[in-house]
C-alpha positions in Angstrom: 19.6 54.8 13.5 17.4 57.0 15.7 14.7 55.3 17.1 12.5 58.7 16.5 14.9 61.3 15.0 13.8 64.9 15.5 10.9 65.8 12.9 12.7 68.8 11.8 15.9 66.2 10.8 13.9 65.1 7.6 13.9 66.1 4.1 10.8 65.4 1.0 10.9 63.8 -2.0 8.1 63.2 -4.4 6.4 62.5 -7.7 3.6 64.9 -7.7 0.9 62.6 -6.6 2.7 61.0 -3.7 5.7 61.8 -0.9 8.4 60.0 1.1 10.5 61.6 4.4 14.3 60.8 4.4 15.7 61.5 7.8 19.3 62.8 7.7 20.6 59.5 8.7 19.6 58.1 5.5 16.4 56.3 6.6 12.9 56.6 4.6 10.7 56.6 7.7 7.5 58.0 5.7 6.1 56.9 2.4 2.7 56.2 1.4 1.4 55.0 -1.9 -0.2 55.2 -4.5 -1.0 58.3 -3.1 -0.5 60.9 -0.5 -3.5 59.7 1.2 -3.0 55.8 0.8 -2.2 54.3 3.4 2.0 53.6 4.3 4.3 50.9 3.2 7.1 52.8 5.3 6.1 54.6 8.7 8.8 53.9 11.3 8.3 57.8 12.0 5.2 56.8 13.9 6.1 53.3 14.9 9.9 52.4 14.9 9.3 48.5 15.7 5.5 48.1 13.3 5.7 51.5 11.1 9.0 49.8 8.3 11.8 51.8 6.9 13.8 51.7 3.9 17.8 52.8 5.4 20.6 53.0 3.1 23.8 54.4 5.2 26.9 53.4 5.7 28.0 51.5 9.0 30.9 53.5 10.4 30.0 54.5 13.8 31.4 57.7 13.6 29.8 58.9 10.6 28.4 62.3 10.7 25.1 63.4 8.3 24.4 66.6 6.5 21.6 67.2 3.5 21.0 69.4 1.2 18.6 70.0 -1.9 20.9 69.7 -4.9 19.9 73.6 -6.3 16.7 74.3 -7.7 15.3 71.1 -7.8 13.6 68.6 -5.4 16.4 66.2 -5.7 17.8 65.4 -2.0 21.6 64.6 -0.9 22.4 63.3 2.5 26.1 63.3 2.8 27.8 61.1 5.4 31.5 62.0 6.8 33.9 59.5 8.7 37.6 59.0 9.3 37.2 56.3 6.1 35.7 58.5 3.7 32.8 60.4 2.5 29.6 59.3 1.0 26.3 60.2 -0.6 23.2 58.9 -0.6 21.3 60.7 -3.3 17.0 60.5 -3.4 14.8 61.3 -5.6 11.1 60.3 -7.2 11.1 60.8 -10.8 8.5 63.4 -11.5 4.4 62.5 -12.9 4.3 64.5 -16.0 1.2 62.4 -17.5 -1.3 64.2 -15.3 -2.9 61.0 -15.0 -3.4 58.8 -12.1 -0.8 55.9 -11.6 -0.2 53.2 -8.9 3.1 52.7 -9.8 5.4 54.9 -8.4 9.5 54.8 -8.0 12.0 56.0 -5.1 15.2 55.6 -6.8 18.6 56.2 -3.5 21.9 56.3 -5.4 24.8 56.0 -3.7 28.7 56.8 -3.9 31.8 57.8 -2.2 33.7 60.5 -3.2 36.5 60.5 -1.0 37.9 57.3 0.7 36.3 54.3 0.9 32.5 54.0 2.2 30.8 51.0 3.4 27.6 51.6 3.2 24.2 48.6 4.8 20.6 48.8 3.4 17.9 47.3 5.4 14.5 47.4 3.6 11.5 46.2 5.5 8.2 47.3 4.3 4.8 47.0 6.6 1.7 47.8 4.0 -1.4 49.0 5.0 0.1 51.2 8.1 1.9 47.8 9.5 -1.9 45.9 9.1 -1.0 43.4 6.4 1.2 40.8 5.9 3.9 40.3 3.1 5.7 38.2 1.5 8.9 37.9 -0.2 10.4 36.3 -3.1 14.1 37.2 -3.1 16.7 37.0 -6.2 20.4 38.2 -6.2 20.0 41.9 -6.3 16.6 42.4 -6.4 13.3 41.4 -3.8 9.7 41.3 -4.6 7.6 42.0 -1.5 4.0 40.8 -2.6 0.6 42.0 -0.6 -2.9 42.3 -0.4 -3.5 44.4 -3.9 0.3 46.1 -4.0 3.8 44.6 -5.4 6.8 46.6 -4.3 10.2 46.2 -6.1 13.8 46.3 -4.8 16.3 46.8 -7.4 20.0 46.9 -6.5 23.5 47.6 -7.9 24.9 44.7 -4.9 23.1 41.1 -3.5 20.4 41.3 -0.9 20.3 38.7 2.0 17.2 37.6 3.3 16.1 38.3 6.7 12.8 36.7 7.4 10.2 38.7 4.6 12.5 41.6 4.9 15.7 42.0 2.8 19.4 43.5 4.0 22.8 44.6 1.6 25.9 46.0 1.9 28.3 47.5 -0.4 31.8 48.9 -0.1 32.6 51.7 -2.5 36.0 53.4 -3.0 35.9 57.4 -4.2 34.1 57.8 -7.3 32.4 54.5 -7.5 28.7 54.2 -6.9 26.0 52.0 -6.8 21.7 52.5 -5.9 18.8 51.2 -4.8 15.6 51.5 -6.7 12.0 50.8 -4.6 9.0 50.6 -7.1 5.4 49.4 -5.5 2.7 49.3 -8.3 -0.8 47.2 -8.2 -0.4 42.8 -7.7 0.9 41.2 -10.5 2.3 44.9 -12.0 4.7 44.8 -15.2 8.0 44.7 -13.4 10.2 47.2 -13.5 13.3 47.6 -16.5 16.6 46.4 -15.0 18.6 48.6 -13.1 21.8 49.8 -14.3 24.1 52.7 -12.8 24.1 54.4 -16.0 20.4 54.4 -16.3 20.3 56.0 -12.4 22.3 58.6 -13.4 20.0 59.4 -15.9 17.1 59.6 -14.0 18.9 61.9 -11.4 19.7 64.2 -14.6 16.5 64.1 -16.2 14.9 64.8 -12.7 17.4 67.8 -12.4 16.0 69.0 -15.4 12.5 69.0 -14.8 12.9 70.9 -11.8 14.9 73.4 -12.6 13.3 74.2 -15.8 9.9 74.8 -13.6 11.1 76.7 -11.7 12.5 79.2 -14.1 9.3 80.3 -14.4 9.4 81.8 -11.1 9.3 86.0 -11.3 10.0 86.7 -8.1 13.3 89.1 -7.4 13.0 89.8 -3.9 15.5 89.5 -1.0 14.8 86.2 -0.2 15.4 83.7 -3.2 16.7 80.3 -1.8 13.7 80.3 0.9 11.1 81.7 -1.1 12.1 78.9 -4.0 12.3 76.2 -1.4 9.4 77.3 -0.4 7.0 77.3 -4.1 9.0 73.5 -4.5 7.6 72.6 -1.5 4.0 73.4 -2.5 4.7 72.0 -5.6 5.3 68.6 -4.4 2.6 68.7 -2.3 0.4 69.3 -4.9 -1.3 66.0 -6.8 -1.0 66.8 -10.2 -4.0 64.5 -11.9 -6.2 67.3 -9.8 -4.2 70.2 -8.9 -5.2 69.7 -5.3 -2.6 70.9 -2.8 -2.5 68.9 0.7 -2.0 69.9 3.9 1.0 68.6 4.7 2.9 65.2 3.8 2.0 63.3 7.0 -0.4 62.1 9.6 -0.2 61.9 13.3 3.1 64.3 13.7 2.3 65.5 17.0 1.8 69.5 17.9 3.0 68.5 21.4 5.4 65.6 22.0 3.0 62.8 23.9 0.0 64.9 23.5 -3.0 63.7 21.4 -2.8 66.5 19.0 -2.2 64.2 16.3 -4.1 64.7 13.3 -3.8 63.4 9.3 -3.0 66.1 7.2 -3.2 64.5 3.7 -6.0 66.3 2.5 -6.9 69.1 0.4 -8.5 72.0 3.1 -10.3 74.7 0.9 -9.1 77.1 3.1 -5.0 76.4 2.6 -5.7 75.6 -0.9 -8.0 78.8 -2.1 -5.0 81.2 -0.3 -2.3 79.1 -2.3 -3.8 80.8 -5.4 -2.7 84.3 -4.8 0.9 82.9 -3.3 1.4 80.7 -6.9 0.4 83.7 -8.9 2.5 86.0 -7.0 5.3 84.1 -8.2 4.1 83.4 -11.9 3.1 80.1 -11.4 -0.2 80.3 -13.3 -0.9 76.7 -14.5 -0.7 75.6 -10.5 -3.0 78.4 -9.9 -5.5 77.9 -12.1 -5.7 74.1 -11.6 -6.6 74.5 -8.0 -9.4 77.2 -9.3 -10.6 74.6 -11.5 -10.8 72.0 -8.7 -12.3 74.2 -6.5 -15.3 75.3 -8.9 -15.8 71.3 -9.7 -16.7 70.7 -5.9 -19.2 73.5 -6.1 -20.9 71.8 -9.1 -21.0 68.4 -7.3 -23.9 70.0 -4.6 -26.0 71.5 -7.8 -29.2 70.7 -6.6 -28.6 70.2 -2.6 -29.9 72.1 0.0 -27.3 71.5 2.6 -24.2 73.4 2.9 -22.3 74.0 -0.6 -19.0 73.5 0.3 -16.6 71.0 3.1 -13.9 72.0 4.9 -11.6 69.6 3.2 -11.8 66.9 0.3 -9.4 64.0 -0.1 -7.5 64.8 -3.5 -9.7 63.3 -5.8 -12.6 65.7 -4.6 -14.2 62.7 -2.7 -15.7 64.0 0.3 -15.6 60.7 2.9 -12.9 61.3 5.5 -13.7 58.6 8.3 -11.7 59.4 11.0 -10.3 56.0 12.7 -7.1 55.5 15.1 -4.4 53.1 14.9 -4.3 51.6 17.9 -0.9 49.3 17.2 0.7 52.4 16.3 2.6 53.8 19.5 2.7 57.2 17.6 5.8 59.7 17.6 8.1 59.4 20.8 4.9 57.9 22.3 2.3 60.6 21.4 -1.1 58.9 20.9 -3.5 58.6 19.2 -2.1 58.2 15.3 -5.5 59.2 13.5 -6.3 58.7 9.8 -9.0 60.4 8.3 -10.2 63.6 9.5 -12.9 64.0 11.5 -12.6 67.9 11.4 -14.2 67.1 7.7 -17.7 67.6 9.0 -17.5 70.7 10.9 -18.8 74.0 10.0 -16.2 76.5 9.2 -18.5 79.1 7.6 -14.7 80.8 6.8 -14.3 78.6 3.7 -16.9 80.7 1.6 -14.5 83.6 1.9 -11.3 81.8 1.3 -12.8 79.9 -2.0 -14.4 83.5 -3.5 -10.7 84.8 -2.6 -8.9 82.0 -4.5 -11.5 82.5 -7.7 -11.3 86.0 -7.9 -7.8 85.9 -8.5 -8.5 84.2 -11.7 -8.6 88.0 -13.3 -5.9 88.6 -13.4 -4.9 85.7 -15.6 -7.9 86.0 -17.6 -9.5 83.0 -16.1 -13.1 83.4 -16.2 -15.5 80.8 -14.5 -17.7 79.0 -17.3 -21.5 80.2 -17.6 -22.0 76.9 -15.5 -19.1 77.5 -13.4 -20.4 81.2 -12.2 -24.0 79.5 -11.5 -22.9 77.1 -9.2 -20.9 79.8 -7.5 -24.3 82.0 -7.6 -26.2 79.2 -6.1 -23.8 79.2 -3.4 -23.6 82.7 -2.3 -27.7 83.1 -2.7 -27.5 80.3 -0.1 -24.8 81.4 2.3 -26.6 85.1 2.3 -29.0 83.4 4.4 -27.0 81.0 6.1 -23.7 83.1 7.1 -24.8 83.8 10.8 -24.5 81.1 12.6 -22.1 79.9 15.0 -19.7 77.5 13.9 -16.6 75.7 14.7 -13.7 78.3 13.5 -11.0 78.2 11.7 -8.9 76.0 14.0 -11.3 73.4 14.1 -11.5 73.5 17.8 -14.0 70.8 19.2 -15.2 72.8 22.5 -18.2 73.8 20.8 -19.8 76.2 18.5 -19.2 80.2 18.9 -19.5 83.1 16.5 -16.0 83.1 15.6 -14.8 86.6 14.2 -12.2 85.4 11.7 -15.7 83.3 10.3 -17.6 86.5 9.8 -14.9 88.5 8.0 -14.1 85.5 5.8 -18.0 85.7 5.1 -17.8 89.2 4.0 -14.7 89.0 2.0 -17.4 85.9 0.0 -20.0 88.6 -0.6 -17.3 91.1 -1.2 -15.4 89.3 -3.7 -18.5 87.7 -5.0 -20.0 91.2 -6.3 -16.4 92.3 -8.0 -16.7 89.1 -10.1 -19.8 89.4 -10.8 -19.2 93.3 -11.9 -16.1 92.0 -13.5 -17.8 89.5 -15.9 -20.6 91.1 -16.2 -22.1 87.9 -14.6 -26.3 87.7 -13.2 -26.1 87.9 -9.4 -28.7 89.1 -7.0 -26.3 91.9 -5.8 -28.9 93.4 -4.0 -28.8 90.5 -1.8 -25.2 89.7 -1.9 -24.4 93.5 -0.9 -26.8 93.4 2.2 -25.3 90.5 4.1 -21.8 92.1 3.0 -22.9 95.3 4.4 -24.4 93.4 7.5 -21.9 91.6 8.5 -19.1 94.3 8.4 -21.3 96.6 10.9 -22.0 93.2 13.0 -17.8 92.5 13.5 -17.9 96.2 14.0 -19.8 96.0 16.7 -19.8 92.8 18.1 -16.6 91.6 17.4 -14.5 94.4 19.3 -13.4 94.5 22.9 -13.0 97.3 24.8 -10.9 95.9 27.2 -8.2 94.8 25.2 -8.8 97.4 22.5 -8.8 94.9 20.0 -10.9 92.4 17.2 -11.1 89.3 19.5 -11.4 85.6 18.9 -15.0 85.5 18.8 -18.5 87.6 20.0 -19.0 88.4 23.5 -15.3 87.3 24.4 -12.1 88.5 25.3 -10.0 85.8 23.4 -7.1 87.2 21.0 -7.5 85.2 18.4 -4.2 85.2 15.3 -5.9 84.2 12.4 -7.4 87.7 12.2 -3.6 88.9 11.0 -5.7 88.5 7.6 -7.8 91.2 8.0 -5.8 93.9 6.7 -4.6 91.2 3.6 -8.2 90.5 2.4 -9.4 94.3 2.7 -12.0 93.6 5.6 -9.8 97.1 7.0 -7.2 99.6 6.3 -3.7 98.4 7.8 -3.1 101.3 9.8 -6.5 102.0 10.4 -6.3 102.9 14.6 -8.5 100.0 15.5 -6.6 97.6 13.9 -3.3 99.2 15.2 -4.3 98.4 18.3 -5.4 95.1 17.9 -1.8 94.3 16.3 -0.3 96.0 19.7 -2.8 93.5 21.4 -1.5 90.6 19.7 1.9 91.8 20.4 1.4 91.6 24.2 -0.7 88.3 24.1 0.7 86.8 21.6 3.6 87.1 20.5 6.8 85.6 22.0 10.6 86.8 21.0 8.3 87.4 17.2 7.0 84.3 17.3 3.1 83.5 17.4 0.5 81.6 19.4 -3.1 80.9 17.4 -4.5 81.9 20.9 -4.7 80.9 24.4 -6.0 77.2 25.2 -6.6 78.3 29.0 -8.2 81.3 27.9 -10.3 79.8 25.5 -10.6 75.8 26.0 -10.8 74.1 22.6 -11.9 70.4 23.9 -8.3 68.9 24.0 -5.7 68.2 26.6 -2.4 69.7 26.3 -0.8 73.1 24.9 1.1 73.5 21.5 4.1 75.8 20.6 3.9 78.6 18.3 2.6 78.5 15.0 4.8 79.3 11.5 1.8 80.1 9.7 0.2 83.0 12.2 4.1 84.2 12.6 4.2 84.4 8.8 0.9 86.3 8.8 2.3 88.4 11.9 5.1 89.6 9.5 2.8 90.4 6.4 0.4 92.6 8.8 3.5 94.5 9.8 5.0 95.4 6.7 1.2 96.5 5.9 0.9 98.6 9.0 4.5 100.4 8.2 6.6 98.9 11.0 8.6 97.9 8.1 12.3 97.4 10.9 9.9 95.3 13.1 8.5 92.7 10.2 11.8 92.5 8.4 13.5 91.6 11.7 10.5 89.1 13.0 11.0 87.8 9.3 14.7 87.2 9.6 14.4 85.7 12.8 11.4 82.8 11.8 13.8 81.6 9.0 16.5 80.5 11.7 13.7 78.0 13.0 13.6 76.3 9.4 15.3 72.9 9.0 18.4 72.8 7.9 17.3 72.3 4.4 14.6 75.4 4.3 10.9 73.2 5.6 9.0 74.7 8.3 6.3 72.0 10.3 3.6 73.6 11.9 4.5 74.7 15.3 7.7 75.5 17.0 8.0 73.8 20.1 9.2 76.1 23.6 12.7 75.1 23.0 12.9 75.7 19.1 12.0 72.5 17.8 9.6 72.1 15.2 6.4 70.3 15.9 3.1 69.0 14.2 3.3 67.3 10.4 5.7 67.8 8.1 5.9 69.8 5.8 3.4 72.1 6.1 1.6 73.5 3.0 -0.1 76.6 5.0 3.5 77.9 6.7 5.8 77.7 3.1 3.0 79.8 1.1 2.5 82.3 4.1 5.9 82.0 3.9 5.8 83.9 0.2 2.9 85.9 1.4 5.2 87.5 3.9 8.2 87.9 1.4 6.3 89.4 -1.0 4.6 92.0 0.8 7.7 92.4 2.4 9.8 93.1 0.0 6.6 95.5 -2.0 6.9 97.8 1.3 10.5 97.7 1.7 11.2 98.8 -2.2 8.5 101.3 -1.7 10.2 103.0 1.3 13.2 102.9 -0.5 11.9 104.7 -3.5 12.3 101.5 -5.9 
């Protein structure tokens, strides 16, 4: 066992409202419950000796791992080969399909051989609270209850547990096709306990699970060129995506670093508005309308919360009830990933302005048209309100869409997000034939367009830069040609794309921007990131350089795991970087595809 296996060696299981990490050796070094944003019960991944683990893998020392997804579904299989035989451990969390918030929640690990004979150890040792609270353990023959501080966790087996202080071990021997499982279940103290296992009743469960899966995702329409990524991909955002809400987090993890012993290390649990509101148009792109519209729904309900407040109408990010409170706080017994400190939870980057958001939450609603998804009388008021209010409050400096914490500037990317609210804000309001003051709405649109125009040009580098008055290339404004802010082959935005392409772009892939160039408040440098090389690719095949974005495009997916999961960042040598995974780089993922494929079809006369 690793003591910090590479993040990249990991694949995600879930239930819809929560998430665990299994590395490829077997080990469940990430699981939090009840819910993606409670705090962990395993988290060796930050802490090997204080973070607990739940391993199930057999002892030879010669065993090699592989994983896979079983097709289609979001059922994982981590195969182990020795001299002795070959065996499976298979993991899964069967699937919420109440809608309705639980604390109980189930990580079911079957095992079996199917060649030879397979000796595989469990070790489970759970540390609640992120490693702050104390259990303790009442142990029977094939089964352990770990009791603490409002949580009960349940270890079922097929074989007899050992106890080892408040922590349990097992091991089983299992010749080709026998097999055998574990089942973890944590629910709230003094929780019904769980029905007996049985090895019939696990192979139900992976069935059923099967089932579920694969049945969603028949409702996928795409039939581009890129099916298994572009379906790992929608899974992926699926189980990130808390179904008693419809809010889709960031990523399934906190504290993964963006530079191995640096301090970027921030908890990514949460719902941004941003990454949630451009999820929209990637879920309806693939016919996924009931994901979609429950995110619309979501997002309209926090605009309703500030009826009647004066202060700014929306937050950068919510936790995924809607709650706004998102105390940032470090664990200072953590040691953090291969020593990178600080481990945050929380976000602090909660209470920044990112005037952006308006744009991206206008963007995600007016897709709603297309499905015939029209905003309630009450609904289209509060999102009224809002825009009456950000038409006098859009210029201002603020801190950008990376929440950098250098300081305020007037980010470009900020002010074309703005326009694309007031833009998108009078087609809805045309559309629906809703009230509006479009006068108003239509002068700050047409304002701020002329003020990018002119302000947010260099003529140095010939290109739309980072923000006014400097000469910062600056990524996230790849989206200006997607969101209609200007024509992709427009000359000025040509050039800026041949800017980017000397600044910053390496071998395709694609820095945010320069920290040296323009400091951001924190120490250290990051690697590339998926999402802006994703965005790089879409504002290709937009601009025509269709051989350029299909080969960039072909090139990122040899930097996904080995099961199809981007992180964040990829590191200088190819590693991946940051939490894991990342909502933001699997549905720019399907942004790219899809315009991808539109622009190749259409130069091929399909």
């Amino acid at each position: 066992m690793d003591r910090y296996p590479p993040i990249a060696e990991h694949g995600l299981v879930g239930d819809l409202q929560t998430a665990a990490l299994v590395s490829s050796q077997g080990v469940v070094d990430w699981f939090a419950a009840p819910r993606f944003d409670s705090p962990s019960i395993f988290a060796a991944l930050l802490d090997h000796d204080g973070g607990g683990y739940l391993r199930l893998a057999p002892e030879h020392p010669e065993a090699t791992c592989k994983q896979l997804y079983y097709p289609d579904t979001a059922i994982l299989v981590t195969r182990f080969m020795s001299p002795d035989g070959v065996g499976e451990v298979v993991d899964l969390m069967p699937p919420d399909r109440t809608r309705t918030a639980s604390d109980r929640h189930t990580l079911i690990r079957v095992v079996r051989a199917v060649r030879g004979t397979v000796d595989f150890m469990l070790e489970c040792r759970p540390r609640f609270d992120y490693g702050r609270a104390e259990h303790r353990l009442e142990l029977g023959e094939n089964s352990g209850l770990f009791r603490a501080p409002g949580m009960d966790a349940h270890l079922q087996t097929s074989f007899p547990l050992e106890r080892d202080g408040q922590d349990v071990y097992g091991r089983v021997t299992l010749r080709a096709g026998e097999s055998g499982g574990a089942v973890f279940t944590v629910c709230a103290s003094g929780g019904e306990a769980p029905a007996p296992l049985t090895v019939d009743g696990l192979t139900a469960q992976v069935d059923d699970t099967g089932l579920f899966w694969q049945k969603w995702l028949r409702q996928s329409r795409y039939r581009g060129r890129w099916p298994e990524l572009v379906h790992r991909s929608v899974i992926t955002l699926k189980l990130l995506t808390y179904a008693p809400t419809g809010a889709l987090i960031a990523a399934a993890t906190t504290g993964l670093p963006e530079q191995i012993g640096g301090e970027r290390n921030w908890d990514y649990r949460f719902t941004w508005v941003r990454d949630g509101s451009l999820s929209v148009r990637a879920m309806l792109d693939l016919g996924f309308v009931e994901e979609a519209t429950a995110f619309v729904h979501w997002l309209v309900d926090r605009l309703h919360e500030r009826e009647g407040k004066e202060d700014e109408p929306l937050q950068t990010m919510y936790r995924i009830d809607g709650n706004p409170d998102l105390p940032e706080e470090i664990l200072e017994h953590f040691e953090g990933y291969r020593g990178s400190y600080p481990v945050r939870i929380g976000n602090g980057a909660a209470d920044q302005l990112q005037l952006d958001i308006y744009g991206e939450a206008l963007y995600g609603v007016s897709q709603g048209r297309e499905i015939g998804q029209q905003a309630t009388y009450r609904g289209w008021k509060a999102m009224a309100r809002a825009l009456d209010w950000f038409a006098d409050a859009w210029d201002r400096p603020d801190e950008g869409i990376w929440e950098t914490r250098g300081g305020r500037e007037d980010f470009t990317y900020s002010r074309v997000m703005s326009w694309v609210a007031f833009d998108h804000g009078l087609s809805l309001a045309e559309h629906f034939r809703r009230p509006a003051d479009v006068e108003k709405w239509r002068s700050a649109r047409d304002a701020i367009l002329e003020q990018v125009m002119e302000r947010g040009w260099s003529e140095q580098e010939g290109a739309f830069v980072q923000h006014y008055g400097g000469d910062v290339l600056d990524a996230s404004l790849l989206l200006m040609p997607r969101v209609g802010f200007i024509a992709p082959k427009d000359p000025a935005w040509l050039s800026t794309l041949d800017a980017m392409d000397r600044k910053l772009v390496s071998d395709s892939l694609v820095y945010r921007y320069d920290p040296a160039a323009s400091p951001d408040g924190l120490r250290g440098s990051e690697g590339t990131f998926s999402l802006c090389t994703f965005l790089y690719v879409d504002a290709l095949a937009r601009a025509g350089r269709l051989a350029q974005a299909r080969y960039a495009f072909e090139k990122m997916q040899t930097y996904a795991n080995h099961i199809g999961l981007f992180a964040e960042e990829v590191g200088p040598t190819g590693e991946q970087l940051g939490n894991f995974p990342q909502a933001f780089t699997h549905l720019s993922l399907i942004m790219a595809a899809t315009t991808l494929d539109q622009a190749l079809d259409a130069e091929q006369g399909r």
